[in-house]
C-alpha positions as CSV (number, residue, x, y, z in Angstrom):
1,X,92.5,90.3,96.9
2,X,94.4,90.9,100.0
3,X,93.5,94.7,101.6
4,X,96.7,96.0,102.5
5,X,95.3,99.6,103.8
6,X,92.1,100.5,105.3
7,X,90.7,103.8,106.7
8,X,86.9,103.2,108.4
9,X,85.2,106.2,109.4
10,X,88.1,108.4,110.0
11,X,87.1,112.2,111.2
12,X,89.2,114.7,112.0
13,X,88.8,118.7,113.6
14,X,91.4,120.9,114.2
15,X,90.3,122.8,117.4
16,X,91.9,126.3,117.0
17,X,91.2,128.8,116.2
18,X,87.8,127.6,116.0
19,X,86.5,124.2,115.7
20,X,87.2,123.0,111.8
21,X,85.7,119.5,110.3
22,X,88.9,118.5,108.0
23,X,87.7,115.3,107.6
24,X,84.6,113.9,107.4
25,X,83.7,109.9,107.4
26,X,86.8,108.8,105.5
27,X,86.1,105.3,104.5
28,X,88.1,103.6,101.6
29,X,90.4,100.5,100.8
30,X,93.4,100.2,99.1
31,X,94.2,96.5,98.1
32,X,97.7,94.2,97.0
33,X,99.3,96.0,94.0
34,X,97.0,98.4,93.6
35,X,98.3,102.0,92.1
36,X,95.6,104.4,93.4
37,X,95.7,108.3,93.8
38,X,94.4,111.3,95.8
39,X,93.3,114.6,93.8
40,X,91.3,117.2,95.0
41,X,91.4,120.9,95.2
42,X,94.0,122.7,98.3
43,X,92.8,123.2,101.4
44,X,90.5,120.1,100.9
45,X,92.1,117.5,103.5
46,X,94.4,115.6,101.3
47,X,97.7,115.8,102.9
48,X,95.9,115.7,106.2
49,X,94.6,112.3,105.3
50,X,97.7,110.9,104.2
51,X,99.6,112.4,107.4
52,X,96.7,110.0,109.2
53,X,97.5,107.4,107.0
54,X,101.4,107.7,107.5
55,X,100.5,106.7,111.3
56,X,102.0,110.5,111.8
57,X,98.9,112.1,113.1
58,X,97.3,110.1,115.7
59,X,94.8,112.8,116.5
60,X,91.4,111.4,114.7
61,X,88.5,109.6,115.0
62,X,87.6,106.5,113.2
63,X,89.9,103.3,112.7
64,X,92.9,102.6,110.6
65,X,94.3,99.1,109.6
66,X,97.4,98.0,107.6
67,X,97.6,94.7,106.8
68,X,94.3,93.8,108.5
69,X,95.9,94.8,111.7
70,X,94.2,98.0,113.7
71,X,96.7,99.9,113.8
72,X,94.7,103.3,115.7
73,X,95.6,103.7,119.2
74,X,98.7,101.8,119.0
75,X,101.4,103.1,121.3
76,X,103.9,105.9,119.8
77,X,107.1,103.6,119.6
78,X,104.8,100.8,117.7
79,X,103.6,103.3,114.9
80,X,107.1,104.3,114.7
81,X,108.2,100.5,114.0
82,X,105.2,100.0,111.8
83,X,105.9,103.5,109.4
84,X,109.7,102.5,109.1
85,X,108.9,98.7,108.5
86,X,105.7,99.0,105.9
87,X,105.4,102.2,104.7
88,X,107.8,103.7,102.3
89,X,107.6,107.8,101.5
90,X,108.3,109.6,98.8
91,X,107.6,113.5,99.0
92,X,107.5,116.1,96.6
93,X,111.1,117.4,97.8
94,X,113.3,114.4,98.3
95,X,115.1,115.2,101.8
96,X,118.5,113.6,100.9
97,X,121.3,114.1,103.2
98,X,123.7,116.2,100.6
99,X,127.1,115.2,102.3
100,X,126.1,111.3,102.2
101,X,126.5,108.8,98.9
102,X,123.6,108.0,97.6
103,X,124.0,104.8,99.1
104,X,124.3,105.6,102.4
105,X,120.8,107.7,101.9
106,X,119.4,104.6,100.6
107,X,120.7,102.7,103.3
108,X,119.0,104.7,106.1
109,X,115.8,103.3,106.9
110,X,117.2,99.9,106.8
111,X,119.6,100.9,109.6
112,X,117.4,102.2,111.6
113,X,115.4,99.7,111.4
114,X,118.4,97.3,112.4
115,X,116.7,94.2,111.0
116,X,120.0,93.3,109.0
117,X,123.7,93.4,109.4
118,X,125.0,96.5,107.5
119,X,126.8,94.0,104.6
120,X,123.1,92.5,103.9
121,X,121.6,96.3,103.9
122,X,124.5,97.6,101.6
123,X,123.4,94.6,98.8
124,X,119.8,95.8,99.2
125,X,121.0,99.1,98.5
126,X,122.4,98.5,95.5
127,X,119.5,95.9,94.5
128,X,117.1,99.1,95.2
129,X,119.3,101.4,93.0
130,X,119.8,98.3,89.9
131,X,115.9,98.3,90.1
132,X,115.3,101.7,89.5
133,X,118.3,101.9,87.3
134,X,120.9,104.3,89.1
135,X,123.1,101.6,90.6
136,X,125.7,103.3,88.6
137,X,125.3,106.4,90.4
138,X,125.9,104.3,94.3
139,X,129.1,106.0,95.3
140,X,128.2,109.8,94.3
141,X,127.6,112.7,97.0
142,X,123.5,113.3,96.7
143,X,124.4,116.5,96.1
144,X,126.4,115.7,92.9
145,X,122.9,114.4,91.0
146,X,120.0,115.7,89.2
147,X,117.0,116.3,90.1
148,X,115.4,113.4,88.6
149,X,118.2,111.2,89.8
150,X,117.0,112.5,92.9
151,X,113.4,111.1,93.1
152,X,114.9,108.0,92.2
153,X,117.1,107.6,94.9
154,X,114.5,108.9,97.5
155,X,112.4,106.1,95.9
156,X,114.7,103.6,96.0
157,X,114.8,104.8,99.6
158,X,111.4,104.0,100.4
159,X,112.1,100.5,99.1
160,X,114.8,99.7,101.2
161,X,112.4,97.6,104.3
162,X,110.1,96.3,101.1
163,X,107.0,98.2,102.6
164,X,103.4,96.9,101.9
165,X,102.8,100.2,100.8
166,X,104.5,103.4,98.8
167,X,102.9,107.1,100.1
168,X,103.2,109.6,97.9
169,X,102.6,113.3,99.0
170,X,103.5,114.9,95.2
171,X,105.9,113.5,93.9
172,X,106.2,114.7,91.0
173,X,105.5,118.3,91.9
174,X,109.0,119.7,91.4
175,X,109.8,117.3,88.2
176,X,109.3,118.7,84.7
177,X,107.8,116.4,82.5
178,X,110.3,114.1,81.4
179,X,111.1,113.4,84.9
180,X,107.3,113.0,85.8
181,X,106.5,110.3,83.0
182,X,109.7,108.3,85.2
183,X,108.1,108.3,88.0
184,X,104.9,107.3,86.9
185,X,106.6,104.4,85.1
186,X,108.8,103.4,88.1
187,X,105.6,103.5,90.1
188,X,103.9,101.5,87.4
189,X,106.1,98.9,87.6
190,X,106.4,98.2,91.1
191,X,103.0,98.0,91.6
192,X,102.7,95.3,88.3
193,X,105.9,93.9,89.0
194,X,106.6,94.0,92.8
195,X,103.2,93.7,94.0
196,X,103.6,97.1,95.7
197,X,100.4,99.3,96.8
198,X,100.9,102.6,95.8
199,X,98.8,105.8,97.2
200,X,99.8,108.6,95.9
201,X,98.1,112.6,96.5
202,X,98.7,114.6,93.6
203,X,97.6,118.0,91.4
204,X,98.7,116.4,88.4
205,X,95.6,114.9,85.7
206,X,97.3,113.1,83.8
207,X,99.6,111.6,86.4
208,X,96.3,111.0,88.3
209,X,94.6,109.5,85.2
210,X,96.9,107.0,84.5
211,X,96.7,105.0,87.9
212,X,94.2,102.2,88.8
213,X,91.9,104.9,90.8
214,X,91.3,108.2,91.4
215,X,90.1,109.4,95.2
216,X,88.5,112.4,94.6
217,X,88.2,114.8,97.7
218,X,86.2,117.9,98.4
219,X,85.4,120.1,101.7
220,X,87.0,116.7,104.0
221,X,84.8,114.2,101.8
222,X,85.3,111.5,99.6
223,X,83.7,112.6,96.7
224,X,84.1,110.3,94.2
């Protein structure tokens, strides 16, 4: 089974106002298609971890490798490259630009990226959004949607480059129910179907119970 993320030893203080552990000895793997999440109680270093992960931070101790490849210490415009290219984001608020089509939002990374010429980017677009079921929805103003139309799009979003990995910092924290099960599905099948890795931090049991793992942290420590 191919590893597609790796965190070895990672530690990490915060200096002020007094010098604070956050994390302590991070080690854990998460392999090809694997759905895995982060739970733990606030404060405990979860979204610290997956700000490490995301390449965002660069602040830490320890190693970090994607795709077998170190990426720690790699210079700021590389990380940049790598985070657009392989990893794909979906947060608990979906940061859509309101006055833009939905596929224009989807578009974004792709273009930034500037891997493809904007006619091959606009059928992946609309690829992304037939996938997750909203292709319908292409031309609308991202303000114009629901909620749970949303998190689709901003998921459809992070699929645009086909990352080796979907973050997750809770997703499904501002969805009701109906809207949560979705994303879980969504998530579900990428991960069976798209051999997509999926790491996902999140309050939510039975969202959490559901996936192939649960990383439990405590006080900056893997736990369980």
């Amino acid at each position: 089974m191919k590893t597609v993320l790796e965190a070895r030893n990672l530690n990490k203080y915060f200096e002020k106002p007094v010098l604070f552990h956050v994390l302590k000895d991070i080690n854990f793997k998460v392999q090809q298609s694997e759905f895995v999440s982060i739970m733990g109680k606030s404060g405990c270093g979860k979204s610290t971890l997956l700000y490490i992960l995301s390449t965002m931070d660069t602040g830490y101790k320890g190693e970090l490798y994607l795709n077998d490849k170190l990426i720690t210490g790699q210079p700021r415009d590389e990380l940049s490259y790598i985070r657009n290219k392989h990893i794909g984001f979906v947060f608990q608020f979906h940061y859509l630009l309101a006055e833009f089509s939905v596929l224009e939002n989807v578009m974004l990374p792709a273009k930034k990226l500037a891997e493809k010429s904007n006619t091959e980017i606009k059928h992946d677009a609309v690829e992304k959004l037939r996938i997750l079921g909203i292709e319908n929805l292409a031309n609308k103003k991202a303000s114009r949607i629901s909620g749970g139309e949303k998190q689709r799009v901003a998921i459809a979003r992070a699929l645009i480059n086909n990352p080796s990995i979907i973050m997750g910092d809770e997703p499904t924290g501002n969805l009701d129910s109906y809207n949560s099960e979705n994303v879980f599905n969504i998530f579900k099948q990428l991960s069976e179907e798209q051999g997509l890795s999926l790491l996902v931090v999140t309050h939510d049991k039975d969202f959490a119970d559901k996936t192939d793992r649960i990383i439990e942290m405590g006080d900056g420590s893997i736990i369980s």
